[in-house]
Backbone as JSON Lines, residues from 0, in Angstrom:
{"i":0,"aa":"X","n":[-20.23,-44.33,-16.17],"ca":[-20.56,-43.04,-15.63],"c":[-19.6,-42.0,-16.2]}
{"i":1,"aa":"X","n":[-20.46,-41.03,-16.5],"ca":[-19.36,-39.76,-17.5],"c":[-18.91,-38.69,-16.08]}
{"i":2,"aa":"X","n":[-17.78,-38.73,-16.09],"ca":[-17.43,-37.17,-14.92],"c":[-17.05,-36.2,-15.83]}
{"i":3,"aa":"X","n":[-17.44,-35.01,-15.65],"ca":[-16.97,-33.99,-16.35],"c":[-15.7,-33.21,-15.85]}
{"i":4,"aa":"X","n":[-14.55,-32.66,-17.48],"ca":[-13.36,-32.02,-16.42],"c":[-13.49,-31.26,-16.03]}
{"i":5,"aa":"X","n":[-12.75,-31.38,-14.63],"ca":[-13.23,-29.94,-13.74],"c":[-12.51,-28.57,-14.75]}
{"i":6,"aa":"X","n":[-12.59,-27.71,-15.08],"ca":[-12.38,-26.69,-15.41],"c":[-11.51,-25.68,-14.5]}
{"i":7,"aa":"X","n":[-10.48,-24.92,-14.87],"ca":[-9.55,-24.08,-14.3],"c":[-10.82,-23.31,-12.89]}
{"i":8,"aa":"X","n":[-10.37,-22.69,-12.26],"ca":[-11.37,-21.59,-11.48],"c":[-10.32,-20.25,-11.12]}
{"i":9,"aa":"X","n":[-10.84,-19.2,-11.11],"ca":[-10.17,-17.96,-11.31],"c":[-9.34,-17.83,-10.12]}
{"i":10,"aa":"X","n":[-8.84,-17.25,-9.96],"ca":[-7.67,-16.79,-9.15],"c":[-8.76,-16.44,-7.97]}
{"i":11,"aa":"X","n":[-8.56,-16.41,-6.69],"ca":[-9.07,-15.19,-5.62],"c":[-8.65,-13.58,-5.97]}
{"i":12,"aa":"X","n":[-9.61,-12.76,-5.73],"ca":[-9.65,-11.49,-5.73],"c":[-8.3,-11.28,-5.11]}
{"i":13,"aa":"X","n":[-7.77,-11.75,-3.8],"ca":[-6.84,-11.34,-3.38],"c":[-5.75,-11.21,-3.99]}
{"i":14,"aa":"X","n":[-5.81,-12.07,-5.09],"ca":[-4.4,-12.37,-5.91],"c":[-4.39,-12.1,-7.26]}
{"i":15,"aa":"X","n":[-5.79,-12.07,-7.92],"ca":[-5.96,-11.14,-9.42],"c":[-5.42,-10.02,-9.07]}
{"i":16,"aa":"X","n":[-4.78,-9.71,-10.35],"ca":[-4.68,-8.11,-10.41],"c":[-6.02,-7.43,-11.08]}
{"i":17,"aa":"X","n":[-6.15,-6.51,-10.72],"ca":[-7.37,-5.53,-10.57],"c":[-7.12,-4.42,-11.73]}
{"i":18,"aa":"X","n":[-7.61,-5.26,-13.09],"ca":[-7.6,-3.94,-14.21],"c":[-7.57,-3.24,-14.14]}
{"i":19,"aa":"X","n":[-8.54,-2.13,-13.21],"ca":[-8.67,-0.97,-13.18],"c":[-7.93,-0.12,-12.86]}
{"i":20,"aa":"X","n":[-6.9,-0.76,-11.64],"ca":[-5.55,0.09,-11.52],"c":[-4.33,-0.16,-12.14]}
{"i":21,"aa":"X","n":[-4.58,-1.0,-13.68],"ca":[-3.01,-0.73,-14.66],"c":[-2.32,0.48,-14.93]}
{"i":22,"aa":"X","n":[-3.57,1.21,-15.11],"ca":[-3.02,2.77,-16.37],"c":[-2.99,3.65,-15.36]}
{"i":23,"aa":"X","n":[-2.88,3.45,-14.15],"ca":[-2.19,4.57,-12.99],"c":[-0.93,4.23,-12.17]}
{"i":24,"aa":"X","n":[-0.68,3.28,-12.92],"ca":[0.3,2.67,-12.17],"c":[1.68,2.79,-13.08]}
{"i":25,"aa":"X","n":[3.06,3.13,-12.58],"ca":[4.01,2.73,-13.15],"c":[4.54,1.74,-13.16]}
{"i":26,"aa":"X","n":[5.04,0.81,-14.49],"ca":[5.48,-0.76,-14.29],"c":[5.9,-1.1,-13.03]}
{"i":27,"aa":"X","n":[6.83,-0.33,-12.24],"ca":[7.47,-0.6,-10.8],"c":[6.54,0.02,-9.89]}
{"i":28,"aa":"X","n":[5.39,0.27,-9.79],"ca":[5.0,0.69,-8.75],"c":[3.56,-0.86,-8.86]}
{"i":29,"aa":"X","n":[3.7,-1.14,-10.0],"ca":[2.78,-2.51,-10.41],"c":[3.06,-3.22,-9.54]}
{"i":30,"aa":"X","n":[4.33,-3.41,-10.26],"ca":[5.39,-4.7,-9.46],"c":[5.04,-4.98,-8.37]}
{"i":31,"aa":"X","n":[5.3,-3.55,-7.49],"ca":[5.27,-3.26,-6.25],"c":[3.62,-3.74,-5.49]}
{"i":32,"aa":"X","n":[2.84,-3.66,-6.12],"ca":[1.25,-4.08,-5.78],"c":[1.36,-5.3,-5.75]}
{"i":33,"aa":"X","n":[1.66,-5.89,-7.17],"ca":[2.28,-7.38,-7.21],"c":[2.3,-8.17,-6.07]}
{"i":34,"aa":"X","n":[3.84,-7.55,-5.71],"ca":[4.34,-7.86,-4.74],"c":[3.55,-8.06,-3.24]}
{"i":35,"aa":"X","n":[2.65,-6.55,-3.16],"ca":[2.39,-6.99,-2.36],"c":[1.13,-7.83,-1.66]}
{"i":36,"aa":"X","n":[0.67,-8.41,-3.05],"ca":[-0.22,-9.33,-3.3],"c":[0.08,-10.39,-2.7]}
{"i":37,"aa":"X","n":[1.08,-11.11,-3.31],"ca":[1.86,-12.23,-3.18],"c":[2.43,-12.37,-1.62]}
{"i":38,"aa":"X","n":[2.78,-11.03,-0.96],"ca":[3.09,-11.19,0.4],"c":[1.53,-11.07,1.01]}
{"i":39,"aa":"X","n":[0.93,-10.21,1.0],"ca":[-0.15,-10.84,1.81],"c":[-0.44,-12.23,1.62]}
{"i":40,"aa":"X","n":[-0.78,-13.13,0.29],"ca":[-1.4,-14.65,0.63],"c":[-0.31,-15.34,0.94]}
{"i":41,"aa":"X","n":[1.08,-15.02,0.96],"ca":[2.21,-15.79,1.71],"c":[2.54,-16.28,3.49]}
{"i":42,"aa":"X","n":[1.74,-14.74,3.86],"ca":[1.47,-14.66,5.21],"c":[-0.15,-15.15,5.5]}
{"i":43,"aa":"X","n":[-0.29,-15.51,4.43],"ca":[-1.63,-15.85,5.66],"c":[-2.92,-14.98,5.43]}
{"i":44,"aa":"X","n":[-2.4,-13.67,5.27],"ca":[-3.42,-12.51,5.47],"c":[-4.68,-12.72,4.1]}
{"i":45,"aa":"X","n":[-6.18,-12.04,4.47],"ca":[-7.31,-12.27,3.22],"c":[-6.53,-10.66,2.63]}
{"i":46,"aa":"X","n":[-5.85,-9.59,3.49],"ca":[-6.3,-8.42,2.04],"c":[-4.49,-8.16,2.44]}
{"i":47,"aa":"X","n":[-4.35,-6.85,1.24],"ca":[-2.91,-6.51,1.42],"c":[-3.49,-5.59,2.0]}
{"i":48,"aa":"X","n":[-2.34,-5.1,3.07],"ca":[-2.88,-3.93,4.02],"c":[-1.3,-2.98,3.5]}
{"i":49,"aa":"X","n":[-1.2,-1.81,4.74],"ca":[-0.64,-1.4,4.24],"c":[1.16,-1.67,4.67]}
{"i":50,"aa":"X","n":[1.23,-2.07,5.63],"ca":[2.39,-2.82,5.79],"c":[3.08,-3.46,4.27]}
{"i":51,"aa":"X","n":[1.9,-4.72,4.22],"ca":[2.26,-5.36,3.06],"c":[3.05,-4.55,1.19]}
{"i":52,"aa":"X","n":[1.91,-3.29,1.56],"ca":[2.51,-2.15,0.73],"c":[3.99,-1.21,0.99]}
{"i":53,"aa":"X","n":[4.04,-1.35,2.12],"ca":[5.69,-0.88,2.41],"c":[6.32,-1.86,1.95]}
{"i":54,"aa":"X","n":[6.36,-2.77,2.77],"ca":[7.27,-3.69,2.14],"c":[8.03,-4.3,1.05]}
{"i":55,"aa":"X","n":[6.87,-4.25,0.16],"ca":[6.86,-4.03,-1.48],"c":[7.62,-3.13,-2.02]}
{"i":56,"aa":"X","n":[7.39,-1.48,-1.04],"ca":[7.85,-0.85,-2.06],"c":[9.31,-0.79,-1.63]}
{"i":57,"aa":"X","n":[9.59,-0.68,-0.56],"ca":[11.35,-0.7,0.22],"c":[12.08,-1.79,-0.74]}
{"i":58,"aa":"X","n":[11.48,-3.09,-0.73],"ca":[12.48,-4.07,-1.74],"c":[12.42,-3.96,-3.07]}
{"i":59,"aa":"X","n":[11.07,-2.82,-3.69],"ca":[11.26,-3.06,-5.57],"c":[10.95,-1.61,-5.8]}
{"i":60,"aa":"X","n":[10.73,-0.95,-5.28],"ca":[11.5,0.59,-5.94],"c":[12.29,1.62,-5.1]}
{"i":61,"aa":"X","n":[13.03,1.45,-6.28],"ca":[14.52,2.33,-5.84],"c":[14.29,4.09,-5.23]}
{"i":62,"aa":"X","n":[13.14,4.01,-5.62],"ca":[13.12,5.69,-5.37],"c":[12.59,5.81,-3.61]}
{"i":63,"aa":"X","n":[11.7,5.27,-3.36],"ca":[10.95,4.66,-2.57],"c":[12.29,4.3,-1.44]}
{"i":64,"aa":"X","n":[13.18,3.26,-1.54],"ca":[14.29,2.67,-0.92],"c":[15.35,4.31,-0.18]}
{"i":65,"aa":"X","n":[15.64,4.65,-1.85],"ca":[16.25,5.99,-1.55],"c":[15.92,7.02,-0.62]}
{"i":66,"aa":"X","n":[14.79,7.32,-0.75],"ca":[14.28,8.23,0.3],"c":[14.08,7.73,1.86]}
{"i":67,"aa":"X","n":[14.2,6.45,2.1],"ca":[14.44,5.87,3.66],"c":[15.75,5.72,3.63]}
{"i":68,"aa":"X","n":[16.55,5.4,2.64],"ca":[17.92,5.22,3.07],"c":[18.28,7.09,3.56]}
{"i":69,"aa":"X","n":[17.68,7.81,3.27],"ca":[18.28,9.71,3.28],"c":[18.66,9.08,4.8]}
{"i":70,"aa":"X","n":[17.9,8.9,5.81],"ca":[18.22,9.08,7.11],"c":[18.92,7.92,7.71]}
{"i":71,"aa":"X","n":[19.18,6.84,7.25],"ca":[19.79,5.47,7.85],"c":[19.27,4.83,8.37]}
{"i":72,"aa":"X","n":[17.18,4.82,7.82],"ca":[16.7,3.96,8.86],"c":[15.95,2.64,7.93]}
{"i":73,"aa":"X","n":[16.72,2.74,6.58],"ca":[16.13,1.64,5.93],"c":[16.58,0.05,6.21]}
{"i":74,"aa":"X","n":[17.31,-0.2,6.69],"ca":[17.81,-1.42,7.81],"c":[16.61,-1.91,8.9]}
{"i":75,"aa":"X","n":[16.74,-0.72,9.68],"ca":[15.83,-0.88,10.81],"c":[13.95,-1.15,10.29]}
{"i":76,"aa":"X","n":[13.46,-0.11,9.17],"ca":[12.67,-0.85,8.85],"c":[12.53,-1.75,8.18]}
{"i":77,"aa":"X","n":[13.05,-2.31,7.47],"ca":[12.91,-3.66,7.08],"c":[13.26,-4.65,8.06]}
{"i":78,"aa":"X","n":[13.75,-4.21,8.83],"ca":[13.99,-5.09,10.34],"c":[12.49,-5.27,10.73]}
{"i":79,"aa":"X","n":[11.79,-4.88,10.67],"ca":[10.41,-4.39,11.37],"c":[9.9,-5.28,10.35]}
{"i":80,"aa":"X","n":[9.57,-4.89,9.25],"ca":[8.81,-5.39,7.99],"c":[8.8,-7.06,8.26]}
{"i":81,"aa":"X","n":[10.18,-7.67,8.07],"ca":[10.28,-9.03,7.91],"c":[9.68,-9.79,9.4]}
{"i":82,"aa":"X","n":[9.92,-8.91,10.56],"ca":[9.44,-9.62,12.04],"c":[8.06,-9.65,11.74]}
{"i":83,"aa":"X","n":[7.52,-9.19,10.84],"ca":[5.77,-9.23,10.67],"c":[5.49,-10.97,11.15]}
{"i":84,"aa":"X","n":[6.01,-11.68,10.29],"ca":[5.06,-13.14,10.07],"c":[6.12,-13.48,11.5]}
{"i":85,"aa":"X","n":[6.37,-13.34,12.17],"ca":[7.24,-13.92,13.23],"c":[6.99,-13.26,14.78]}
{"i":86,"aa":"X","n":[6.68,-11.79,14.37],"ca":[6.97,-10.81,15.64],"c":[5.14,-10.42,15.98]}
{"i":87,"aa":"X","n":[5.41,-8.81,16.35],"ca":[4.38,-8.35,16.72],"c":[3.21,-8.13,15.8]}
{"i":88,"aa":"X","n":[3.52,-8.33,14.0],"ca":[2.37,-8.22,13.47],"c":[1.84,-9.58,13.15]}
{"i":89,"aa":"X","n":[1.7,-10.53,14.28],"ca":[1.17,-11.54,14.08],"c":[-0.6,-11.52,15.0]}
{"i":90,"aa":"X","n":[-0.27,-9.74,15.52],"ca":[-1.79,-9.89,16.09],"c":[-2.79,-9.59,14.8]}
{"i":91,"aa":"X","n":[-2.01,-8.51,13.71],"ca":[-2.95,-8.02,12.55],"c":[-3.78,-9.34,12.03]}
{"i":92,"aa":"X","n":[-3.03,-10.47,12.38],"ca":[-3.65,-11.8,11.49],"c":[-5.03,-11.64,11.61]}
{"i":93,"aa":"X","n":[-5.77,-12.48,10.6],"ca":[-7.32,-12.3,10.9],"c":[-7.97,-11.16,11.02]}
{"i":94,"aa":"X","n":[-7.46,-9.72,11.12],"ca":[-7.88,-8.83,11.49],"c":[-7.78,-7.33,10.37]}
{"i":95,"aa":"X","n":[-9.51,-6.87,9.81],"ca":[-9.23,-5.68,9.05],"c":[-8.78,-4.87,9.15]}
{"i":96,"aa":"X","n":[-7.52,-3.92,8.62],"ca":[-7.07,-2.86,8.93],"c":[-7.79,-1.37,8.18]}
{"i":97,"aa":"X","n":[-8.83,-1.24,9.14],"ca":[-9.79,-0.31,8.93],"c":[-8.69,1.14,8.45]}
{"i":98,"aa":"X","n":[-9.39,1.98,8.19],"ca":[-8.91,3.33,7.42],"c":[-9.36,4.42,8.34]}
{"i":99,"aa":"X","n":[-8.28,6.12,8.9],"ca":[-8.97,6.64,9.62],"c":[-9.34,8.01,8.46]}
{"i":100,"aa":"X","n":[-8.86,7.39,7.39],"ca":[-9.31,8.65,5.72],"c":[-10.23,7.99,5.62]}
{"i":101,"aa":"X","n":[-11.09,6.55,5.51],"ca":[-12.41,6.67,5.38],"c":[-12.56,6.79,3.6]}
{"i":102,"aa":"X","n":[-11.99,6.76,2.68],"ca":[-11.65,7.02,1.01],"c":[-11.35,5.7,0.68]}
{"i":103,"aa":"X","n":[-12.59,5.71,-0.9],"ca":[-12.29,4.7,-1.42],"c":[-11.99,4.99,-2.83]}
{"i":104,"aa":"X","n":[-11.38,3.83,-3.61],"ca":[-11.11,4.44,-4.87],"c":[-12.02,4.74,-5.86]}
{"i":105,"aa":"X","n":[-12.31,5.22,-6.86],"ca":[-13.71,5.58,-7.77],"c":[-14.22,4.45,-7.96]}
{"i":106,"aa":"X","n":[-13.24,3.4,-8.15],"ca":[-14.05,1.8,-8.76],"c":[-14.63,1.06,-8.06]}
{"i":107,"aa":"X","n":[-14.23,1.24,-6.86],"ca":[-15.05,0.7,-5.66],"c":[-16.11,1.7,-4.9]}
{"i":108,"aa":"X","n":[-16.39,2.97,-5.33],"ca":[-17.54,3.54,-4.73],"c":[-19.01,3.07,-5.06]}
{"i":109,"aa":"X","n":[-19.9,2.93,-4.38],"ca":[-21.48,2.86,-4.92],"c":[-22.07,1.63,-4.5]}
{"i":110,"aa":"X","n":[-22.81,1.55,-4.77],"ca":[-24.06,-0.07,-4.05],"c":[-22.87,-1.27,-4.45]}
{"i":111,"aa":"X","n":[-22.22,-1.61,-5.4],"ca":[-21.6,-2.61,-6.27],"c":[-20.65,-2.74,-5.24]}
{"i":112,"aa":"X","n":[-20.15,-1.66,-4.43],"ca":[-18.81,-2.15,-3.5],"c":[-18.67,-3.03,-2.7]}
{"i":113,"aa":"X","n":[-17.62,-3.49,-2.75],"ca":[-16.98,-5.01,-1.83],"c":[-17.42,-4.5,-0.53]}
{"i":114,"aa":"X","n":[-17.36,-5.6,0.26],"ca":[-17.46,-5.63,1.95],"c":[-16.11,-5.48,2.3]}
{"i":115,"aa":"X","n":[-15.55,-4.74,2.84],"ca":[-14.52,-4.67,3.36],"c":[-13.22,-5.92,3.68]}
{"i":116,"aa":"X","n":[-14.28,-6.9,3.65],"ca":[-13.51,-8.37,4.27],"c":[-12.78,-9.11,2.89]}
{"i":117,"aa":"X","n":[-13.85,-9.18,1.95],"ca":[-13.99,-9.54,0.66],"c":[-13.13,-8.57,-0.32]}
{"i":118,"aa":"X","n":[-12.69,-7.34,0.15],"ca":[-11.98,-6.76,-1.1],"c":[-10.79,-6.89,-0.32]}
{"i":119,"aa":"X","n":[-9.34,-7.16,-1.92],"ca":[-8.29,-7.06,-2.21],"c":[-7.38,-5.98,-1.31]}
{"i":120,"aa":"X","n":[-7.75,-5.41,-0.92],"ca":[-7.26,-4.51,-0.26],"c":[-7.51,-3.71,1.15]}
{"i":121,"aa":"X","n":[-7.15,-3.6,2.39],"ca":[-7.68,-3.36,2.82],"c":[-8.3,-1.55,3.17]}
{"i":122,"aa":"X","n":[-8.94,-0.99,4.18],"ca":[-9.55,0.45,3.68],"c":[-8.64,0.91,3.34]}
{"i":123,"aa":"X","n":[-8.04,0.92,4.7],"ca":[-6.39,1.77,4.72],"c":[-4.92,1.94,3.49]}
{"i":124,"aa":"X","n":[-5.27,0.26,3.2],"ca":[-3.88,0.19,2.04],"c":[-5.32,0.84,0.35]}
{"i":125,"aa":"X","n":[-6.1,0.7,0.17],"ca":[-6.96,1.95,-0.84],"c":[-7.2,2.73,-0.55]}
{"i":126,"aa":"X","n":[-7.1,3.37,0.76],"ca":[-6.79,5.0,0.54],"c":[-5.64,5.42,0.4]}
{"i":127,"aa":"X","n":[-4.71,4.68,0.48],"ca":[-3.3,5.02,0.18],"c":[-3.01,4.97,-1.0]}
{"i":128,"aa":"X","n":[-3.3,3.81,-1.73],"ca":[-3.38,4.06,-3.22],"c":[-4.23,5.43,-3.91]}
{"i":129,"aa":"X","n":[-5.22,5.59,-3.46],"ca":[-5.78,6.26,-3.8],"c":[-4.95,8.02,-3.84]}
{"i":130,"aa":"X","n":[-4.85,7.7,-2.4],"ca":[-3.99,9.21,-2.16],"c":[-2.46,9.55,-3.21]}
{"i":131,"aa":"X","n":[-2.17,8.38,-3.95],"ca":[-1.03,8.1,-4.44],"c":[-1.45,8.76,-5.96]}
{"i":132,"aa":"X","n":[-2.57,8.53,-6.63],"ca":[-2.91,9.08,-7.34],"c":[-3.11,10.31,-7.36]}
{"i":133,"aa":"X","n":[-3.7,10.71,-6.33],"ca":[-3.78,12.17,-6.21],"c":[-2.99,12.95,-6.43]}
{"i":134,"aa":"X","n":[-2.03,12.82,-5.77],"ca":[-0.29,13.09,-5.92],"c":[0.13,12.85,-7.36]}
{"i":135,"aa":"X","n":[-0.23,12.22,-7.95],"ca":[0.13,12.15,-9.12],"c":[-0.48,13.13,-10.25]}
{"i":136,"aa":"X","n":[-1.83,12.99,-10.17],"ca":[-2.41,14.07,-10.49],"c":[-2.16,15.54,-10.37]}
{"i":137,"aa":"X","n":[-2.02,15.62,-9.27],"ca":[-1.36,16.76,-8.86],"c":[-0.35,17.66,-9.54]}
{"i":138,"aa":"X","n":[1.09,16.32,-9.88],"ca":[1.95,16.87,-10.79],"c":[1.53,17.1,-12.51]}
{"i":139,"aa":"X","n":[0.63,16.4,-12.65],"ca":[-0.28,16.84,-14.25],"c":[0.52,15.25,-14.68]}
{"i":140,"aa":"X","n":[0.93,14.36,-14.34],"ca":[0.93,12.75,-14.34],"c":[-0.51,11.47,-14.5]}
{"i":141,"aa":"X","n":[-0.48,10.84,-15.13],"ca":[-1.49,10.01,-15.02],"c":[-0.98,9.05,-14.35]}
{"i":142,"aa":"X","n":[0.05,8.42,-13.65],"ca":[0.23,7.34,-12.91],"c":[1.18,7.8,-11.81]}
{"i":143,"aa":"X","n":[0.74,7.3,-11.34],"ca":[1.22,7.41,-9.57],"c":[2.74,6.18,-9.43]}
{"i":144,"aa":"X","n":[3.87,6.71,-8.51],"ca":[5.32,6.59,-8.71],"c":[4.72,5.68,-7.02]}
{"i":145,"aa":"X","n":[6.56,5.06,-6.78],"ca":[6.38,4.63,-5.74],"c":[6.44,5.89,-4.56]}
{"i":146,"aa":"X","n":[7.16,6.9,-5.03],"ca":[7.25,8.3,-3.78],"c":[5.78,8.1,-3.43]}
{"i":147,"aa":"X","n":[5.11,8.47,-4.7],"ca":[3.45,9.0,-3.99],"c":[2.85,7.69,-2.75]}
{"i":148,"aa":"X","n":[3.11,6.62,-3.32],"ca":[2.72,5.88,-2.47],"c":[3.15,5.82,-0.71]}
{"i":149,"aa":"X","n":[4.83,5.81,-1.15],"ca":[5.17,5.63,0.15],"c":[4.66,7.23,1.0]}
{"i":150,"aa":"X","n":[4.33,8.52,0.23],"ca":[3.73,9.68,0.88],"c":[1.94,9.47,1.64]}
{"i":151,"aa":"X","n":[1.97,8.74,0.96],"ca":[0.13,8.56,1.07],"c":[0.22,7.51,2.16]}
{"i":152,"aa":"X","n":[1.4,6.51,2.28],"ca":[1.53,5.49,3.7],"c":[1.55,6.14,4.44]}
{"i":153,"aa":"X","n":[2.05,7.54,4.77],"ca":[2.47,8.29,6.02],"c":[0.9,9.34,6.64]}
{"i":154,"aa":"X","n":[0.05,9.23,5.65],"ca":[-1.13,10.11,5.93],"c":[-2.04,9.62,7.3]}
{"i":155,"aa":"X","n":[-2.36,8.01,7.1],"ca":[-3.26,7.51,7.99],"c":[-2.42,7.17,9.32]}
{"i":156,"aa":"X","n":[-2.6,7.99,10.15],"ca":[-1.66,8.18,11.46],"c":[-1.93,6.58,12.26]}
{"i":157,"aa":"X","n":[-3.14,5.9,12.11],"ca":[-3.63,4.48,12.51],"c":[-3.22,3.16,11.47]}
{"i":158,"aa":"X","n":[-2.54,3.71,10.65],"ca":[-1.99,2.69,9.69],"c":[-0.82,1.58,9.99]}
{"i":159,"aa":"X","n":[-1.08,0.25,9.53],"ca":[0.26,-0.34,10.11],"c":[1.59,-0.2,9.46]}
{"i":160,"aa":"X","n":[1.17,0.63,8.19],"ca":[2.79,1.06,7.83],"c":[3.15,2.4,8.91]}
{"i":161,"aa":"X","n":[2.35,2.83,9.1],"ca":[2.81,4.28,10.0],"c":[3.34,3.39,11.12]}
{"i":162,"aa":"X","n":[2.8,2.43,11.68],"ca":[3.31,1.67,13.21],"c":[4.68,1.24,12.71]}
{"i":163,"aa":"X","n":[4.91,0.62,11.61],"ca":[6.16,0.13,11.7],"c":[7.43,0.91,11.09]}
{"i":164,"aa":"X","n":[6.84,2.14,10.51],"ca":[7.48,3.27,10.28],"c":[7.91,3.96,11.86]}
{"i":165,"aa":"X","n":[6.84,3.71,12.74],"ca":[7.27,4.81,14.15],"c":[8.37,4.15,14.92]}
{"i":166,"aa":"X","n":[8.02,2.69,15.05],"ca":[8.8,1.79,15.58],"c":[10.47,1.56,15.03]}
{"i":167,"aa":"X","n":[10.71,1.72,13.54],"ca":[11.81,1.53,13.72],"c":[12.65,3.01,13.43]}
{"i":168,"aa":"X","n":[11.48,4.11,14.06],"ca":[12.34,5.39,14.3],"c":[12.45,6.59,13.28]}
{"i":169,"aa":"X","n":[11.43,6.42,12.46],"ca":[10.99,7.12,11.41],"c":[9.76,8.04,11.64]}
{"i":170,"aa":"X","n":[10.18,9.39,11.71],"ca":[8.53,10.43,11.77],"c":[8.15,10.17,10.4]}
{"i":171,"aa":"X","n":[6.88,9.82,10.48],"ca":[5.97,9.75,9.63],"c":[5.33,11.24,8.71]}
{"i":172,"aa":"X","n":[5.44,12.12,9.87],"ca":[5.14,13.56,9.19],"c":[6.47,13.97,8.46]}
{"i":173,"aa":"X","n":[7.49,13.65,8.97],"ca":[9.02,14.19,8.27],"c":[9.68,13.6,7.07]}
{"i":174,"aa":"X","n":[8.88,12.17,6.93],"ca":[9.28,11.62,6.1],"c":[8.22,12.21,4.91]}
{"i":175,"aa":"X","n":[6.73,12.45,4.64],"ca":[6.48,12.85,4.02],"c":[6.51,14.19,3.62]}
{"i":176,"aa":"X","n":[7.03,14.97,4.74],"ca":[7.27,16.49,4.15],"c":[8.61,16.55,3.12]}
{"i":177,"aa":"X","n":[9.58,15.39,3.33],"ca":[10.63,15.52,2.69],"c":[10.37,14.82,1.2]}
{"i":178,"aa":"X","n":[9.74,13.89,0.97],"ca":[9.01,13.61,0.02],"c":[7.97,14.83,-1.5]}
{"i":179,"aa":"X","n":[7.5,15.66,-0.19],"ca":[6.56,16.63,-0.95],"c":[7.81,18.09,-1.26]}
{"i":180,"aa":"X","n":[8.47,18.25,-0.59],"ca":[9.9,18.99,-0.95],"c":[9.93,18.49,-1.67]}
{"i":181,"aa":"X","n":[10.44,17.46,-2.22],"ca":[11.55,16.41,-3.67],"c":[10.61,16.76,-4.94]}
{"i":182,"aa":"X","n":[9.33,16.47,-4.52],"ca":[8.72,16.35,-5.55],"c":[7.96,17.58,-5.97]}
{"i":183,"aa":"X","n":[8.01,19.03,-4.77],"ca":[7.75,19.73,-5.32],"c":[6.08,20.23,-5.97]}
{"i":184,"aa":"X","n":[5.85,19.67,-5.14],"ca":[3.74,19.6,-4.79],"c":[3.11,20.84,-4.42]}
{"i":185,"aa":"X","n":[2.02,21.32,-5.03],"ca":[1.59,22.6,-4.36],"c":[1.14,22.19,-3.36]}
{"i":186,"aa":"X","n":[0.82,23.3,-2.61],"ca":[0.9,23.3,-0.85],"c":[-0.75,22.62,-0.42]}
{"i":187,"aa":"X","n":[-1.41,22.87,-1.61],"ca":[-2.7,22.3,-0.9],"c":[-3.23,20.62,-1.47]}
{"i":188,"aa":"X","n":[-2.12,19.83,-1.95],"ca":[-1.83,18.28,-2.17],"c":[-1.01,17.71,-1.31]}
{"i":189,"aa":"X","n":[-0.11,18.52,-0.58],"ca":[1.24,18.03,0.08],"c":[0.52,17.07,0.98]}
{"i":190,"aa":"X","n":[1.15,15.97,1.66],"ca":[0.67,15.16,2.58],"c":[0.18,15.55,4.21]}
{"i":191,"aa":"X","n":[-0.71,15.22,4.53],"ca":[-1.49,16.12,5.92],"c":[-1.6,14.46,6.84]}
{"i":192,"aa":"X","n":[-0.95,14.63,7.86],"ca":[-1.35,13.36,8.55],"c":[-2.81,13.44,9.32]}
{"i":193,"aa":"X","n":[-3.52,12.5,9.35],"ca":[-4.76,12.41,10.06],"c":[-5.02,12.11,11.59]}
């Protein structure tokens, strides 16, 4: 009897990287997606949400780090971050972290789009990316930095980076106004919480 070899099988969506967002991305803000690839299927979770995207960016870009260290509360959130697989974000398990921006990225708009459950990301952590671009755009940039990102975490007021941003004592509106100061954004890109 002949068996045939089984053949490699592709990665899960959750854990490919997603062509389409190379050339907006800066190597460290990659990383940072990477990253937080690898922490979502570490925990358990089907998409990276946006937690998973803080997290990422607090431990692998410096700019990102810098701007939570301004106030002394980058301790405390990463205090927060790591209690995820242990603490209170063990209810997110199993559970989509819907979006209250409702925005998806261009590559995922139209009949062809994922089910929410099934895509890499969840609403909330792609509109944040998304919004990250914008911001980038904005400055006449084609790739989006870790600032923009961690600015675009602070938009969706229902987000679980905003929860674990509130929790370990961080305004979410203050942190991105100080962000859009630094970077110097016209007034009608600056970050608007929802």
């Amino acid at each position: 009897m002949h068996h045939p070899v089984p053949r490699p099988q592709p990665l899960p969506s959750s854990v490919a990287p997603r062509a389409e967002l190379a050339p907006l991305l800066t190597p460290t803000l990659a990383a940072v997606v990477s990253g937080a690839r690898r922490r979502a299927l570490r925990d358990g979770d089907r998409q990276v949400d946006t937690a998973h995207l803080l997290h990422a960016l607090v431990e692998s870009d410096p700019g990102a780090r810098a701007t939570l260290e301004g106030d002394g509360r980058l301790p405390r959130v990463l205090g927060y971050l790591v209690q995820r697989s242990i603490g209170y974000g063990l209810r997110w398990q199993g559970s989509v972290e819907e979006s209250a921006v409702r925005r998806l990225l261009p590559a995922a708009r139209g009949p062809e789009a994922p089910h929410p459950r099934n895509s890499p990301c969840s609403p909330a952590a792609t509109a944040a990316l998304e919004g990250a671009f914008r911001r980038a755009a904005a400055r006449g940039e084609s790739q989006a930095r870790g600032t923009d990102l961690l600015a675009a975490l602070t938009v969706d007021a229902e987000s679980r980076a905003v929860e674990v941003l509130r929790r370990a004592g961080v305004d979410p509106a203050v942190l991105a106004a100080r962000i859009d100061e630094t970077e110097g954004l016209p007034d009608g890109v600056r970050s608007q919480q929802v």
